[in-house]
OpenMM code with the backbone's topology and positions (N, CA, C; nanometers):
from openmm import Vec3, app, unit

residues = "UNK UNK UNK UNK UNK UNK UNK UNK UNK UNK UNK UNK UNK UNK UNK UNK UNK UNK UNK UNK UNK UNK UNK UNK UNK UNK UNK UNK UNK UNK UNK UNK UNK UNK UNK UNK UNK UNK UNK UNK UNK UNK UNK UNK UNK UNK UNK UNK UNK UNK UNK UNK UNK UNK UNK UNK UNK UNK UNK UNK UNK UNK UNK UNK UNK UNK UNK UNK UNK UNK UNK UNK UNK UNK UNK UNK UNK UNK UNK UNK UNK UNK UNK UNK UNK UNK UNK UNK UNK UNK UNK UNK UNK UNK UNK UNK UNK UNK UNK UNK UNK UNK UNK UNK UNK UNK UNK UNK UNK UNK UNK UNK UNK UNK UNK UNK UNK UNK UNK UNK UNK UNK UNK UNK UNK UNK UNK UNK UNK UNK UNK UNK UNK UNK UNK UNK UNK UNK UNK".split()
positions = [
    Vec3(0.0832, -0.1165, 0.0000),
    Vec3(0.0000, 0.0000, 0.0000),
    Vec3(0.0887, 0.1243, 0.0000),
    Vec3(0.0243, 0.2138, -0.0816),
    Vec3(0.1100, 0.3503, -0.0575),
    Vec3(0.1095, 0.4887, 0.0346),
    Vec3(0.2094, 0.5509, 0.0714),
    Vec3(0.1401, 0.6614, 0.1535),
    Vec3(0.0631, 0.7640, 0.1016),
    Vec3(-0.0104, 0.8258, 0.1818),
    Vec3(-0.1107, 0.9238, 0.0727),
    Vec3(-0.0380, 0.9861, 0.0258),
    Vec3(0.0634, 1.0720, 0.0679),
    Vec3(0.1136, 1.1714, -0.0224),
    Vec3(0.1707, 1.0782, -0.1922),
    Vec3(0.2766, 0.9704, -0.1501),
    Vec3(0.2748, 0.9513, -0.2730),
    Vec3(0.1895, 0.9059, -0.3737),
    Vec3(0.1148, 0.8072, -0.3154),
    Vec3(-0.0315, 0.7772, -0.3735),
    Vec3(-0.0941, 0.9373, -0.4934),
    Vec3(-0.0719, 1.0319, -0.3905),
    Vec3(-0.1650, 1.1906, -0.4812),
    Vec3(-0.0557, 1.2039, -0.5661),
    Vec3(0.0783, 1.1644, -0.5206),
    Vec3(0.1791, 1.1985, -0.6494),
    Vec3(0.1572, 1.1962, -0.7693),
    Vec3(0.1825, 0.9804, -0.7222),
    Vec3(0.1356, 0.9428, -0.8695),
    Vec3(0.0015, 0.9558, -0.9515),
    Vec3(-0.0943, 0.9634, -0.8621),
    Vec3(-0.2146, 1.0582, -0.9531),
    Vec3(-0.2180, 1.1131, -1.0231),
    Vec3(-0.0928, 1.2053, -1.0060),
    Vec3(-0.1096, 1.3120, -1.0749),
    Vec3(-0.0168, 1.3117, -1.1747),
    Vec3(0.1126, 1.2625, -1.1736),
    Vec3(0.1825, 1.2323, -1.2836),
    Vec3(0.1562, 1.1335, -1.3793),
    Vec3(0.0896, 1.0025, -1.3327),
    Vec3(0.0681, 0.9082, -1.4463),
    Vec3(-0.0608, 0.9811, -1.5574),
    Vec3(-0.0358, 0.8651, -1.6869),
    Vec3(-0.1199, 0.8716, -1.7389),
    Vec3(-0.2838, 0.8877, -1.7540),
    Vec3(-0.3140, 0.9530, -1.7538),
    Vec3(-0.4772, 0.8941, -1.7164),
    Vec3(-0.5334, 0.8460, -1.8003),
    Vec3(-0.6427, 0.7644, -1.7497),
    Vec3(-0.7069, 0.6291, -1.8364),
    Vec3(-0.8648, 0.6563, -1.7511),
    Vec3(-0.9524, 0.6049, -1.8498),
    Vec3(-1.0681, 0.5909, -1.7873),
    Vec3(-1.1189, 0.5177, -1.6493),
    Vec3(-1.1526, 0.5229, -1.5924),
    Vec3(-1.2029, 0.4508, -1.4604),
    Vec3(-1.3003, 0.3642, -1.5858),
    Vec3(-1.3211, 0.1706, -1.5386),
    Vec3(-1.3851, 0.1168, -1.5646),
    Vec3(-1.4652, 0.0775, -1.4976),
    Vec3(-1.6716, 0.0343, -1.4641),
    Vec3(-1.6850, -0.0197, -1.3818),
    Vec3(-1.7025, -0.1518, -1.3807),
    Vec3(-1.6498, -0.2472, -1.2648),
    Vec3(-1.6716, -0.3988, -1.2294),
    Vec3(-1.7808, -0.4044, -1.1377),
    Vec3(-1.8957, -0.4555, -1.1445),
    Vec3(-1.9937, -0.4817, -1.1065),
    Vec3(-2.0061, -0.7091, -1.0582),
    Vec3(-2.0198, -0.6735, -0.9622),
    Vec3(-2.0181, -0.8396, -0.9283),
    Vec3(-2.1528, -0.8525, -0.8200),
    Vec3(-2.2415, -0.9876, -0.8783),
    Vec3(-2.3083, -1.0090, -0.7703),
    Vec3(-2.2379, -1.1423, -0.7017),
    Vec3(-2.2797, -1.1693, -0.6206),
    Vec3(-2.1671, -1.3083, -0.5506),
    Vec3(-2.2870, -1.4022, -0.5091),
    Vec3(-2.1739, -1.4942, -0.5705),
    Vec3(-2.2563, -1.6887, -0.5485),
    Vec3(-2.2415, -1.6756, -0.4038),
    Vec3(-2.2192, -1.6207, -0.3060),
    Vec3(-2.1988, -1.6746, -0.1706),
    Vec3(-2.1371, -1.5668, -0.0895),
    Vec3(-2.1516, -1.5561, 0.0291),
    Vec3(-2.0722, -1.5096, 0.1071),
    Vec3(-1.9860, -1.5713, 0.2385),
    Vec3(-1.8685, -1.4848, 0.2816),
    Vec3(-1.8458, -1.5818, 0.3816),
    Vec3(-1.7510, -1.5104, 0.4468),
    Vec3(-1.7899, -1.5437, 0.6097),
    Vec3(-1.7196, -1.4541, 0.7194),
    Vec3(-1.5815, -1.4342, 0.7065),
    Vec3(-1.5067, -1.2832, 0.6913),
    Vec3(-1.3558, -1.3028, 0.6818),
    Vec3(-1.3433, -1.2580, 0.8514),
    Vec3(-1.2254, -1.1568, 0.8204),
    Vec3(-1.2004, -1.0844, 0.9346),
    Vec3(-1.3335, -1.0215, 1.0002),
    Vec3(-1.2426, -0.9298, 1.1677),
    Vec3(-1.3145, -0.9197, 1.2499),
    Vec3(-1.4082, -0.8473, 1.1646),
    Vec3(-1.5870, -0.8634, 1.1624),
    Vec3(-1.6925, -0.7812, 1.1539),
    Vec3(-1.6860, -0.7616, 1.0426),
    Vec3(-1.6673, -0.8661, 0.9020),
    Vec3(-1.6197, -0.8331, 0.8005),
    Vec3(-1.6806, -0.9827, 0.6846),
    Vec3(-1.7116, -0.9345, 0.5660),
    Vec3(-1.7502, -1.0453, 0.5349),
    Vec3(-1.6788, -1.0654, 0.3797),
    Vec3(-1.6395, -1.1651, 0.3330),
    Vec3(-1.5588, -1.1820, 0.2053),
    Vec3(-1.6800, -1.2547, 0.1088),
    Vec3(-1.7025, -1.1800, -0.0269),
    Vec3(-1.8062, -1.2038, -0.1477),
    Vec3(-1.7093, -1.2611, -0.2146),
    Vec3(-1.7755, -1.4314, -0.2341),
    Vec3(-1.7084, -1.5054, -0.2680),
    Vec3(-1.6812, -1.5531, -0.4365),
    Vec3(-1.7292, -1.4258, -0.4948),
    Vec3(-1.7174, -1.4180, -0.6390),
    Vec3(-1.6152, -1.3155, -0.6911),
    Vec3(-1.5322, -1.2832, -0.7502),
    Vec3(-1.4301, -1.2109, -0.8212),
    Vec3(-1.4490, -1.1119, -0.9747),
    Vec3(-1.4370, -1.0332, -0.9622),
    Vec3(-1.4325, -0.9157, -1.1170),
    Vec3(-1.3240, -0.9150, -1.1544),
    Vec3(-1.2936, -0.9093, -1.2807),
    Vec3(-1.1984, -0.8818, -1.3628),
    Vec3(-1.1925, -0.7570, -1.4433),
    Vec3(-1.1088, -0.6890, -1.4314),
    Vec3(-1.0609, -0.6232, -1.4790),
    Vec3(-0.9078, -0.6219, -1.5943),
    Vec3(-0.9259, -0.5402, -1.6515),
    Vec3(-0.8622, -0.5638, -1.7950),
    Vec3(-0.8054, -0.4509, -1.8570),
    Vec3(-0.7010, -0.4641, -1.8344),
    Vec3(-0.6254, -0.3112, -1.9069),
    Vec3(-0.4653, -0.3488, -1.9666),
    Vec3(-0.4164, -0.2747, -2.0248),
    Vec3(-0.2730, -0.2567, -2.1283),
    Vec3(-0.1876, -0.2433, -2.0794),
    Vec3(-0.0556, -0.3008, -2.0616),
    Vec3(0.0846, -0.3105, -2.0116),
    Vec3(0.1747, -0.2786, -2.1169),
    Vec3(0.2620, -0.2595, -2.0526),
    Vec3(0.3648, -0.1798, -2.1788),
    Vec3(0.4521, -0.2573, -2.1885),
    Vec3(0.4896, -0.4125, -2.0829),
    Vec3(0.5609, -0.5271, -2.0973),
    Vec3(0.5853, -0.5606, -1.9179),
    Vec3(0.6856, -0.6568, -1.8954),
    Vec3(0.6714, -0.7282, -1.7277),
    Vec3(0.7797, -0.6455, -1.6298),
    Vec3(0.8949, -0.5710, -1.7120),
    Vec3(0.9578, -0.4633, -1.5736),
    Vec3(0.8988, -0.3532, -1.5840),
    Vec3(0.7688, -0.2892, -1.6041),
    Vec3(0.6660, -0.1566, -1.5775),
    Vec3(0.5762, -0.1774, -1.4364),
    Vec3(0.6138, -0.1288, -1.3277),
    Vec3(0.5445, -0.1325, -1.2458),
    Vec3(0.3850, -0.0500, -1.2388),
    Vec3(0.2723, -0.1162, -1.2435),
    Vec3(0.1274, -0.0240, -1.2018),
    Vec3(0.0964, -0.0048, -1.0396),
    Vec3(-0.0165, 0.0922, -1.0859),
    Vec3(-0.0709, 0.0630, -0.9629),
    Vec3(-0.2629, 0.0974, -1.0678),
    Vec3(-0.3109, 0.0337, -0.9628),
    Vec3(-0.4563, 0.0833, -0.9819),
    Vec3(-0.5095, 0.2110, -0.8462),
    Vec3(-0.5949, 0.2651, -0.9096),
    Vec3(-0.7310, 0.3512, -0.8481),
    Vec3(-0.8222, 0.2783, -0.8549),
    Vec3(-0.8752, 0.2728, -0.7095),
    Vec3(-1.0149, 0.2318, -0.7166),
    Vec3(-1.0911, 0.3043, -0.6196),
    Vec3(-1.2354, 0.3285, -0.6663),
    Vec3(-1.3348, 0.4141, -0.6075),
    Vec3(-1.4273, 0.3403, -0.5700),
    Vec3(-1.5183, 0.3342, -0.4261),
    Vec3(-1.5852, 0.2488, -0.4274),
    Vec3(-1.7077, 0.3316, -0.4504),
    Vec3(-1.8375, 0.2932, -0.5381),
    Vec3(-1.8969, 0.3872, -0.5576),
    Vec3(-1.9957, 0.4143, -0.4623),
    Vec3(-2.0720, 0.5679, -0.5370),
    Vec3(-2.1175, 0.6266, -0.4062),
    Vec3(-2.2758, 0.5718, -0.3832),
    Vec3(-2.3800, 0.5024, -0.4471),
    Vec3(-2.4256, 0.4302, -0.4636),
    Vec3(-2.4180, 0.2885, -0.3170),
    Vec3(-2.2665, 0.2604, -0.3203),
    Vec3(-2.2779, 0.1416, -0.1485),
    Vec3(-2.3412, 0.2246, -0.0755),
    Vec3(-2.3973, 0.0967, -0.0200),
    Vec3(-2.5026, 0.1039, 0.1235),
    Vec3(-2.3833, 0.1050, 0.2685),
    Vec3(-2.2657, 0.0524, 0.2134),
    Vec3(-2.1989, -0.0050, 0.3822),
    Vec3(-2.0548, 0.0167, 0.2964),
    Vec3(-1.9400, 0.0284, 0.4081),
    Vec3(-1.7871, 0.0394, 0.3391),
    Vec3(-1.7501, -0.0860, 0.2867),
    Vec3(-1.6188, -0.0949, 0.1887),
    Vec3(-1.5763, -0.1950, 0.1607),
    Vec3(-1.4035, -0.1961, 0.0890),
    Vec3(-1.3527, -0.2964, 0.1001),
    Vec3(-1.2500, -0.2846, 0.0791),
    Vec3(-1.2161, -0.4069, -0.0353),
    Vec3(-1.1080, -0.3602, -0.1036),
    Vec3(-1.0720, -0.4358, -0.2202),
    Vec3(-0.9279, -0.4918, -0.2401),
    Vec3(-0.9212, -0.6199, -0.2697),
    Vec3(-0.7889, -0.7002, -0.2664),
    Vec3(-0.7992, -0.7130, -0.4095),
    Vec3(-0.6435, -0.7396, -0.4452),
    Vec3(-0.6102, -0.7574, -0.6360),
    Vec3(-0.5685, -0.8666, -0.6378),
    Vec3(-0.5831, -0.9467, -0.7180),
    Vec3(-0.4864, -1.0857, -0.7664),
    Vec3(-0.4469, -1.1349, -0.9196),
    Vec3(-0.3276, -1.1950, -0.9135),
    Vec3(-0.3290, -1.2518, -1.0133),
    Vec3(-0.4233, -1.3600, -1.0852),
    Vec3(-0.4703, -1.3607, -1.1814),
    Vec3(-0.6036, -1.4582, -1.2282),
    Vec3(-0.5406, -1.5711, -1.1547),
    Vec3(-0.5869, -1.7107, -1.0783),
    Vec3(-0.5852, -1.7894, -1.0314),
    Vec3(-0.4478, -1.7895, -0.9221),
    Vec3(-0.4660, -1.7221, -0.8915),
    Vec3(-0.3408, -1.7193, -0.7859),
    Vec3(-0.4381, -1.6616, -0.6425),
    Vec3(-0.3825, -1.7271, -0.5466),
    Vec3(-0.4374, -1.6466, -0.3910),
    Vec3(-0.4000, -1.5544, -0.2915),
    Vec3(-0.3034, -1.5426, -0.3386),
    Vec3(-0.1791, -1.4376, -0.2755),
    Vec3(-0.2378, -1.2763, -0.3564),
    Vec3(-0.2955, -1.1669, -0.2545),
    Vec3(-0.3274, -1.0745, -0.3141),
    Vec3(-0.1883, -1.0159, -0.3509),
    Vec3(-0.2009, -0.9082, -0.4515),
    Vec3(-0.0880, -0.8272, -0.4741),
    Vec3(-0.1336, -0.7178, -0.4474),
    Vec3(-0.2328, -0.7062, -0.4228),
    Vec3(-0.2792, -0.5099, -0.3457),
    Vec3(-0.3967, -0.5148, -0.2999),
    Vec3(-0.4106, -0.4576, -0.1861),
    Vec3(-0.4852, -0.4954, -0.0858),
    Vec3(-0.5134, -0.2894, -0.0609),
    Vec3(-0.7031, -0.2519, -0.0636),
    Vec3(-0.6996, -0.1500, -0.0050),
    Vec3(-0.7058, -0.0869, 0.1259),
    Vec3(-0.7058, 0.0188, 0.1853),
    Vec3(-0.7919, 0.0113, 0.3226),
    Vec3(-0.9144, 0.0087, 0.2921),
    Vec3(-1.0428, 0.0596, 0.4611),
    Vec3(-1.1313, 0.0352, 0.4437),
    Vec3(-1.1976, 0.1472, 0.3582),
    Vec3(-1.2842, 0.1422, 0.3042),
    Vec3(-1.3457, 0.2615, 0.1882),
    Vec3(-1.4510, 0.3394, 0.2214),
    Vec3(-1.5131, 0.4212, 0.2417),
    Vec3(-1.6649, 0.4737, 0.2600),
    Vec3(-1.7143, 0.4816, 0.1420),
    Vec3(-1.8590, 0.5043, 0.0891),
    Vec3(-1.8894, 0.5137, -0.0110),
    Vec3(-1.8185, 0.6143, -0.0588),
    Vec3(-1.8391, 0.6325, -0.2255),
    Vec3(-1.7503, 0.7322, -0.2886),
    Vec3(-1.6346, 0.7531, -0.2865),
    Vec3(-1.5232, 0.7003, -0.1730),
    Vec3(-1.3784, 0.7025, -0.1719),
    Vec3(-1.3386, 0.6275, -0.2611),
    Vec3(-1.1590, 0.7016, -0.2329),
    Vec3(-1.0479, 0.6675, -0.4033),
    Vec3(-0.9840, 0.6085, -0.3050),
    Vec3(-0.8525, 0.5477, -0.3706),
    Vec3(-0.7253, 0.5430, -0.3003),
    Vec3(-0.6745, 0.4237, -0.4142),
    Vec3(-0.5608, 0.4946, -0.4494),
    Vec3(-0.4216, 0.4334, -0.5274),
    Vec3(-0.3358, 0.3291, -0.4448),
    Vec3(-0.3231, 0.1873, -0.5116),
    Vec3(-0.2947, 0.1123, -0.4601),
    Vec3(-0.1828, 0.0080, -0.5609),
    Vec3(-0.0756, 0.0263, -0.5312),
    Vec3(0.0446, -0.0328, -0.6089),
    Vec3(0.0066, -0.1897, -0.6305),
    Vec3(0.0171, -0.2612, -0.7556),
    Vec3(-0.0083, -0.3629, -0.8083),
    Vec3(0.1219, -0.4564, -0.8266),
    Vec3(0.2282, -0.3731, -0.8590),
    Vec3(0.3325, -0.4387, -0.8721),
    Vec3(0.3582, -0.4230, -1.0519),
    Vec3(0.4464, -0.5425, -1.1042),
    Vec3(0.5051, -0.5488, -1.2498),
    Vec3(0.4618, -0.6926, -1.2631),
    Vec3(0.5472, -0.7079, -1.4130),
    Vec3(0.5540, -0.8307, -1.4511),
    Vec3(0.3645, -0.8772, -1.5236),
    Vec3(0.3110, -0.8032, -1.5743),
    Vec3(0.2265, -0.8016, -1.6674),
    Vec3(0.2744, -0.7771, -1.8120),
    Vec3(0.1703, -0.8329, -1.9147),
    Vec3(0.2314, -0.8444, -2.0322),
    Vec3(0.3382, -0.8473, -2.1105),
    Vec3(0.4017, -0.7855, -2.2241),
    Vec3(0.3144, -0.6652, -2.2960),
    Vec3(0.1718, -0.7274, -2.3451),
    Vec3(0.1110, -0.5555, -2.3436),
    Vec3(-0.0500, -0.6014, -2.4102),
    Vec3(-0.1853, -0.5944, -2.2927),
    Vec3(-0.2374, -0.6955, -2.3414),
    Vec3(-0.3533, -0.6987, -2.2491),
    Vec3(-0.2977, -0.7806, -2.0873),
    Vec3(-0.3371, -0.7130, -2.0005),
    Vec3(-0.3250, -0.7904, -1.8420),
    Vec3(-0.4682, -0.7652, -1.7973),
    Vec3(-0.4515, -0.8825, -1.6989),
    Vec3(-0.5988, -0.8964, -1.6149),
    Vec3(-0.5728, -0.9264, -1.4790),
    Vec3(-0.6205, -0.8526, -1.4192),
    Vec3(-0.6752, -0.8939, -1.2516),
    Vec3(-0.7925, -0.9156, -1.2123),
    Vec3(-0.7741, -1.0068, -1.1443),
    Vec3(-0.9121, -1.0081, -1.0520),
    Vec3(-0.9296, -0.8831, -0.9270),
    Vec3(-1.0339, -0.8859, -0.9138),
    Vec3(-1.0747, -0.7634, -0.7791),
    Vec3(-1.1616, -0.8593, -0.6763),
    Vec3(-1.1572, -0.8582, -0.5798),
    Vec3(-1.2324, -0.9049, -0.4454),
    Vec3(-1.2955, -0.8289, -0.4204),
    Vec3(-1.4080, -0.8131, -0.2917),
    Vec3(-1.4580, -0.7617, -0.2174),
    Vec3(-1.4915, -0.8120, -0.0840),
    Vec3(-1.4166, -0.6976, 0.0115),
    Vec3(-1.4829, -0.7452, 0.1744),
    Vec3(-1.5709, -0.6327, 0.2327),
    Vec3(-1.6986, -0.6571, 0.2338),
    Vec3(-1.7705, -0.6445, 0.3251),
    Vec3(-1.7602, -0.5855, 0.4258),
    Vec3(-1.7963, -0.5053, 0.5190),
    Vec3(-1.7655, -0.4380, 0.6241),
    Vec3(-1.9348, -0.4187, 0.7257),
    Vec3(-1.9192, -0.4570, 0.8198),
    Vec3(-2.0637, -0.4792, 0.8573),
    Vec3(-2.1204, -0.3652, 0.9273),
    Vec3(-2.2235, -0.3155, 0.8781),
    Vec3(-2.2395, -0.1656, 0.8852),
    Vec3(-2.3560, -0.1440, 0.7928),
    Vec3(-2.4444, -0.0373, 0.8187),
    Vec3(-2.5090, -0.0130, 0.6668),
    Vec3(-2.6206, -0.0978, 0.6180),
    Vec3(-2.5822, -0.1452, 0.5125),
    Vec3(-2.6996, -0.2505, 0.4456),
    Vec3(-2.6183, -0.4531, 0.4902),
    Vec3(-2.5151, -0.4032, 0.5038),
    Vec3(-2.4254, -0.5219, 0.5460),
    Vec3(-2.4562, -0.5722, 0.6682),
    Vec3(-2.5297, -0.6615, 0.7367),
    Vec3(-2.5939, -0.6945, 0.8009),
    Vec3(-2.4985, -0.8516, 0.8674),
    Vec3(-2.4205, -0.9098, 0.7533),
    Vec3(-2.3200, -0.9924, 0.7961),
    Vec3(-2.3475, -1.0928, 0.6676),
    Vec3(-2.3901, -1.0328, 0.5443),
    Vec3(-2.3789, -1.1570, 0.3859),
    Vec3(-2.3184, -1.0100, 0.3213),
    Vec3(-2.2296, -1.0105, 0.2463),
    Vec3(-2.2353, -0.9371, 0.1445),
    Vec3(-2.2898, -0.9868, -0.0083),
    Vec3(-2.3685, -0.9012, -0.0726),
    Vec3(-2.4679, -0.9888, -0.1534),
    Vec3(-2.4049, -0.9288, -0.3187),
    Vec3(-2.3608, -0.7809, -0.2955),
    Vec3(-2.3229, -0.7536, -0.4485),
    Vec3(-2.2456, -0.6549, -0.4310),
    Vec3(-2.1672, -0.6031, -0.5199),
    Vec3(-2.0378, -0.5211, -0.5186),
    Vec3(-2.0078, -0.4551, -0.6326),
    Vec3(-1.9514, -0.3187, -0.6324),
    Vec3(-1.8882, -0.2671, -0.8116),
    Vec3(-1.7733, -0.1815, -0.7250),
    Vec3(-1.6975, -0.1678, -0.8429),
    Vec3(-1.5722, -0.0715, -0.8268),
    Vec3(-1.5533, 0.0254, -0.9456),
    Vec3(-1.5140, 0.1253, -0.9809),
    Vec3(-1.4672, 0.2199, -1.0316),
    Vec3(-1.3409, 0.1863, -1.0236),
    Vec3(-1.2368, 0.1406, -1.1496),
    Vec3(-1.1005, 0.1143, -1.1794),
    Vec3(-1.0573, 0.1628, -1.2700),
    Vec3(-0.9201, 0.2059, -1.2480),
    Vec3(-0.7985, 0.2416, -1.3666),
    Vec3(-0.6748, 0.1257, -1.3384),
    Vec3(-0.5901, 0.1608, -1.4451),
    Vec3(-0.4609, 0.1111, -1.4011),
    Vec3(-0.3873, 0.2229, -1.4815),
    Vec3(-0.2540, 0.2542, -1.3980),
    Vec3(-0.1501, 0.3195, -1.5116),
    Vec3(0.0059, 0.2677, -1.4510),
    Vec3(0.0776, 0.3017, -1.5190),
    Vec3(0.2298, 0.2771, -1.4829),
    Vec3(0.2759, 0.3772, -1.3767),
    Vec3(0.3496, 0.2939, -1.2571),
    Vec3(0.4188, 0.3690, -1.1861),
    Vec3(0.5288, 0.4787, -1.2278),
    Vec3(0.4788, 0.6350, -1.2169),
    Vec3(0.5681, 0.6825, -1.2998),
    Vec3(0.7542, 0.6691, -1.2361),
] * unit.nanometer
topology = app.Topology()
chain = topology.addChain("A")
for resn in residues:
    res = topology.addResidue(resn, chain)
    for name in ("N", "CA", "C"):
        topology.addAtom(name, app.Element.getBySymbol(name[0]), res)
């Protein structure tokens, strides 16, 4: 994770790219951490690498639309080991979150998670989820 200041850095120096949205409803839910619940279905997201030593990071917004906070983990498609993990989110919050390298060149894909935060409409199932995403290169 990054500190805010550099986090607004790179905001502001990288490229900008559209925010995409991932919308997921989930086959299931299931208790993670304290007061917290993990939607046991995954979004993908899909964006352009410039080759595998370009480090990204993504933005993600959770939109303003949630009923309850939530937080978002990244992974490699079939892998379990997140590679970026956010804090917790309120509706409408951003926050830049380093992904790492070693994507493409070309098209790369991540998956996105969602945890739940019990609060709100979150009652202790999380039932559906979207994110607002970019990716750009660490400048």
């Amino acid at each position: 994770m990054l500190r805010p200041g550099l986090a607004a850095t790179l905001a502001l120096l990288a490229t900008p790219t559209l925010a995409e949205r991932v919308e997921v409803v989930c086959a299931g839910s299931s208790p993670f951490l304290s007061n917290t619940t993990l939607c046991d279905t995954r979004g993908r997201f899909v964006f352009q690498s410039d080759g595998p030593e370009v480090p990204f990071f993504v933005t993600v917004t959770a939109p303003a639309t949630h009923c309850s906070d939530v937080s978002y983990m990244m992974f490699r498609p079939g892998e379990e080991a997140s590679i970026g993990f956010s804090d917790r989110m309120a509706p409408g919050a951003s926050q830049t979150v380093e992904i790492g390298a070693g994507f493409g060149p070309g098209e790369a894909v991540i998956e996105v998670a969602a945890i739940g935060h019990i609060g709100g409409c979150n009652t202790g199932a999380i039932q559906s989820w979207a994110v607002d995403i970019s990716a750009a290169p660490v400048p």
